[in-house]
Each structure stands twice: as C-alpha cells, then as structure tokens.
C-alpha positions as a printed NumPy array, in Angstrom:
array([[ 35.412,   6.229,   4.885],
       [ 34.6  ,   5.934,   1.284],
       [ 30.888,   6.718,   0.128],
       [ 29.911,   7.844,   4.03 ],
       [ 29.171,  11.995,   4.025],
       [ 30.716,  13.731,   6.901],
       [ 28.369,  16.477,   8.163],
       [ 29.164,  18.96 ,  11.028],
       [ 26.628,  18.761,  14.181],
       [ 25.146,  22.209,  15.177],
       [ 25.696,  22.81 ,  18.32 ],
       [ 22.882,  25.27 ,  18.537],
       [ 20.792,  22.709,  16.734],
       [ 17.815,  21.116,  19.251],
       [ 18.697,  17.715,  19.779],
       [ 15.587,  16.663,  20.628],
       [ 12.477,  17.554,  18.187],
       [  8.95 ,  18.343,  18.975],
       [  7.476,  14.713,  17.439],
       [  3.909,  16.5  ,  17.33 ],
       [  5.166,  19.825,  15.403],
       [  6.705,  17.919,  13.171],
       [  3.41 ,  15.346,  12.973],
       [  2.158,  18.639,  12.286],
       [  3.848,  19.88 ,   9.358],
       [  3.835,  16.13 ,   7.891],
       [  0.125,  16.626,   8.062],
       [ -0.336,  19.925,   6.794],
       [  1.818,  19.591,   3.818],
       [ -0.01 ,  16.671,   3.193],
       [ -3.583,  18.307,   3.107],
       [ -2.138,  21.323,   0.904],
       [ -0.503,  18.525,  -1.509],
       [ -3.671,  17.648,  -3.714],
       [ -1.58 ,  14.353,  -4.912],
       [ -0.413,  13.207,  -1.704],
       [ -3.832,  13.782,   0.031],
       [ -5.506,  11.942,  -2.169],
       [ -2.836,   9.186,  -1.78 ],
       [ -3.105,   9.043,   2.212],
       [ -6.498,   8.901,   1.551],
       [ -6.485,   6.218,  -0.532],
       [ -4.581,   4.236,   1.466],
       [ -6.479,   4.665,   4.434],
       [-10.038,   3.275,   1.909],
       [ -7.513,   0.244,   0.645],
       [ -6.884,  -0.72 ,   4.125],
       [-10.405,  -0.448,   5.54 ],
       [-11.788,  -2.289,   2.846],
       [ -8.608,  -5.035,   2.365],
       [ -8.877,  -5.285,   6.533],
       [-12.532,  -5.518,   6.639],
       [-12.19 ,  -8.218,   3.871],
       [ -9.224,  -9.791,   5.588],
       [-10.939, -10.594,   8.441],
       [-13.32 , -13.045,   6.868],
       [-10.977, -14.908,   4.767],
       [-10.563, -17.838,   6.413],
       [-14.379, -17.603,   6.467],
       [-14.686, -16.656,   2.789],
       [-12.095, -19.709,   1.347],
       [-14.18 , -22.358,   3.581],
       [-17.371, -21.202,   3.066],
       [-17.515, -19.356,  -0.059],
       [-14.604, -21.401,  -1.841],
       [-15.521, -24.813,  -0.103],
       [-11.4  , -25.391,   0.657],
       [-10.276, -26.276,   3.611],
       [ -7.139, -24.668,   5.729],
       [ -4.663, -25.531,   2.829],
       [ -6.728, -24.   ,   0.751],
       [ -6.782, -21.03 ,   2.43 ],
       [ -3.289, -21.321,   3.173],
       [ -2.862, -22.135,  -1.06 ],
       [ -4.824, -18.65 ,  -1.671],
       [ -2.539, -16.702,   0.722],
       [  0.218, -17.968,  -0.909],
       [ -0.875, -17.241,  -4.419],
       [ -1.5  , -13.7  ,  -3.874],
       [  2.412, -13.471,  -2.696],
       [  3.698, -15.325,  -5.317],
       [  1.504, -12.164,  -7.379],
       [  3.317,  -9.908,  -5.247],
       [  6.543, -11.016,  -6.457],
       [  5.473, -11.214,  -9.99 ],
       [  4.114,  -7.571,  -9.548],
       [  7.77 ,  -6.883,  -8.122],
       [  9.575,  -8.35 , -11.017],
       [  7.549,  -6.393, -13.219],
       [  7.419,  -3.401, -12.048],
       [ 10.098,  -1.77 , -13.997],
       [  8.877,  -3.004, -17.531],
       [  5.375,  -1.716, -16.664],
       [  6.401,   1.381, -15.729],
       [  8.852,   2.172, -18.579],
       [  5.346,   1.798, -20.784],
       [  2.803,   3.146, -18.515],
       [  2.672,   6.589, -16.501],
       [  2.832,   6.432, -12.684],
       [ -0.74 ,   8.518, -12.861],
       [ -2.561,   5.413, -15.585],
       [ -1.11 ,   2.548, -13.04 ],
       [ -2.46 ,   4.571,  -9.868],
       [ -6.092,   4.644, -11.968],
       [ -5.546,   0.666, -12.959],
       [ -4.913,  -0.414,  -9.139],
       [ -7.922,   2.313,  -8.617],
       [ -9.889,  -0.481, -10.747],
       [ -8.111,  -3.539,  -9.521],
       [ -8.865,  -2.916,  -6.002],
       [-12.762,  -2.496,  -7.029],
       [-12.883,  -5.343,  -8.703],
       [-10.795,  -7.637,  -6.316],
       [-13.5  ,  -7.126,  -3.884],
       [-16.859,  -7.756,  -6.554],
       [-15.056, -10.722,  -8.153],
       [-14.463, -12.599,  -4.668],
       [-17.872, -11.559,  -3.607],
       [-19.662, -13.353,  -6.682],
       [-17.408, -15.926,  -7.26 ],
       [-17.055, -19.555,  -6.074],
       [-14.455, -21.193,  -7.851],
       [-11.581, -21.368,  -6.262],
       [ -9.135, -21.065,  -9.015],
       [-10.978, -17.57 , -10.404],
       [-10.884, -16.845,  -6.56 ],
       [ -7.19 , -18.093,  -7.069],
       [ -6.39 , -15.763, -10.197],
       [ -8.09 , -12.808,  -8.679],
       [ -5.459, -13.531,  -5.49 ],
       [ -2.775, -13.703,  -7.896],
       [ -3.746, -10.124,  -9.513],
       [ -4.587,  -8.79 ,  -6.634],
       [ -1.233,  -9.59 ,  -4.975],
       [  0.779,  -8.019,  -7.765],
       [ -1.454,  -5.042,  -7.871],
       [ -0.356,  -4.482,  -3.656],
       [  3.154,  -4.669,  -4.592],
       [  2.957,  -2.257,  -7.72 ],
       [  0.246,  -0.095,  -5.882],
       [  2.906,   0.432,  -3.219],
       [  6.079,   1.083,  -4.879],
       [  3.641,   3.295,  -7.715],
       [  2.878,   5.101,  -4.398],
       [  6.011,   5.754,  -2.817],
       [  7.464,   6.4  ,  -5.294],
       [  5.048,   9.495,  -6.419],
       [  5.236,  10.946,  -2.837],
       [  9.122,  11.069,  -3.059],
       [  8.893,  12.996,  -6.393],
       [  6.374,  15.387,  -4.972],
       [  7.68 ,  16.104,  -1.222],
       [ 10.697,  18.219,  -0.356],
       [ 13.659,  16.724,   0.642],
       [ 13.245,  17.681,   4.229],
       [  9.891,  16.684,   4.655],
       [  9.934,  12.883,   3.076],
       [  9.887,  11.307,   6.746],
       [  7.149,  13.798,   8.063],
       [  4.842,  13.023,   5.238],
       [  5.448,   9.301,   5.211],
       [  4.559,   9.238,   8.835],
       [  1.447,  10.814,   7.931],
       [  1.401,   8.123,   4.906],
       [  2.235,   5.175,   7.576],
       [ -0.914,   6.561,   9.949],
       [ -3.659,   6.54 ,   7.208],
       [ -2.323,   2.96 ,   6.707],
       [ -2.443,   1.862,  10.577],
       [ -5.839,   2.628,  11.575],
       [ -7.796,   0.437,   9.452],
       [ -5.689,  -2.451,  10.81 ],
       [ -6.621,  -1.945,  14.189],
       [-10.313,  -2.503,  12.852],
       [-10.177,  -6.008,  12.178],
       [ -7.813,  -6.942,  15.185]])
C-alpha cells in the first residue's frame, strides 16, 4: 500500500495496557510540564466559567438582551460564524503573532467576553462580543493544541491529551 507504514507486532508486547498507569504518566508529565499545566488548567477555568455562563444564556439573551428564541438562536449562530472566521484566520495571525502573545490575547478575550455581556444590553454589542468570542474558541483551541504537540514527546501526545480532554469535561458536567 502506498503511504501506509508497515510495523512488526511484538509478540512480547502487552496487548492490553494498564488505562490508569498510563492516566498516570499523562498526568504526571503534565504537572512537571510548567506550559502544559498551566494549559490544562486553563482549560479547566475556560470551561467552568464558559459552562457556568452557558447555562443562563437563554436566560441572559431574553432577559438581559430583550430577544426572543431567534434571538438567542441569532447569537448562537453568530459566535460560530466567529468560529469560522477565527478558523480562516488562523494561519495569517499566527505567521505575525507568537503562539505565547495569542495565548495572553484569548487570556484577555475570555475576561472580557464575560464583563462585556455582563454590562451590556444591546444586542448587537452582545452580538459582536459573540462574534469575537467565537473566533477567539476556535484560535484558543488550535493555539492550544498545537503548543502541547510541540512540547510533549512523541509517545506521550495521547496520554497528555487525555489529561487535556479531562480538565475540559468536568466543568461540563456542572451546568448539566
């Protein structure tokens, strides 16, 4: 097969690993790895306060915004179309700005996402804060993969990113 690597199976090799050793390492590289900590922990804070913010949204665009279920459906929909935008993006940004600035600048996005909605109640600042803050999630994420891959060995990438995928989780199950 062309482009497919052939690789001999080790017959002494244990086909079944210990899931929770290698939770383990995943987690213990993770908390000697002052970059990737801080991004696990990061996540985890995003999520909480995203989640705990989620939660109230359809709350926030009737109440707060005075729109009705499109409306809230309209502000959903705007922060996507910011995703994409962030998506499209994200290769011009980064060829002018360092992965460590645009970590800092969703640092201060994410802050602000949350003030601006609180003290707002327009619904088209509401609707340009969705659209900023939906392109920041998009860069925010590929900014931080993208980081962990360049700092974790080879052999440890799914380890750590499990460890990545669990600070996400939690806060999700919050708001459920």
């Amino acid at each position: 097969m062309v482009g497919v690597e052939q690789r001999e199976v080790d017959e002494g090799a244990d086909p079944k690993p210990d899931t929770v050793r290698e939770l383990i390492a995943g987690f213990s590289w993770t908390i000697r790895h002052a970059a990737v900590r801080t991004l696990a922990l990061t996540i985890l804070i995003f999520n909480f306060t995203f989640g705990a913010a989620r939660s109230v949204l359809v709350l926030y665009t009737q109440e707060q915004l005075g729109l009705d279920g499109i409306g809230f459906g309209l502000m959903t929909t705007i922060g996507g179309i910011g995703g994409l935008i962030g998506t499209g993006l994200y290769g011009a940004i980064t060829r002018k700005v360092s992965l460590g600035t645009l970590m800092r600048i969703g640092l201060i996005i994410e802050t602000f996402t949350h003030l601006g909605l609180a003290l707002t109640h327009s619904p088209w600042v509401a609707g340009g804060i969705f659209l900023v803050f939906g392109a920041h999630t998009f860069i925010w994420g590929t900014t931080s993969v993208t980081v962990r891959q360049r700092a974790v060995p080879r052999e440890l990438q799914g380890r750590v990113g499990s460890v990545n995928a669990s600070a996400s989780t939690p806060a999700w199950w919050s708001v459920r």
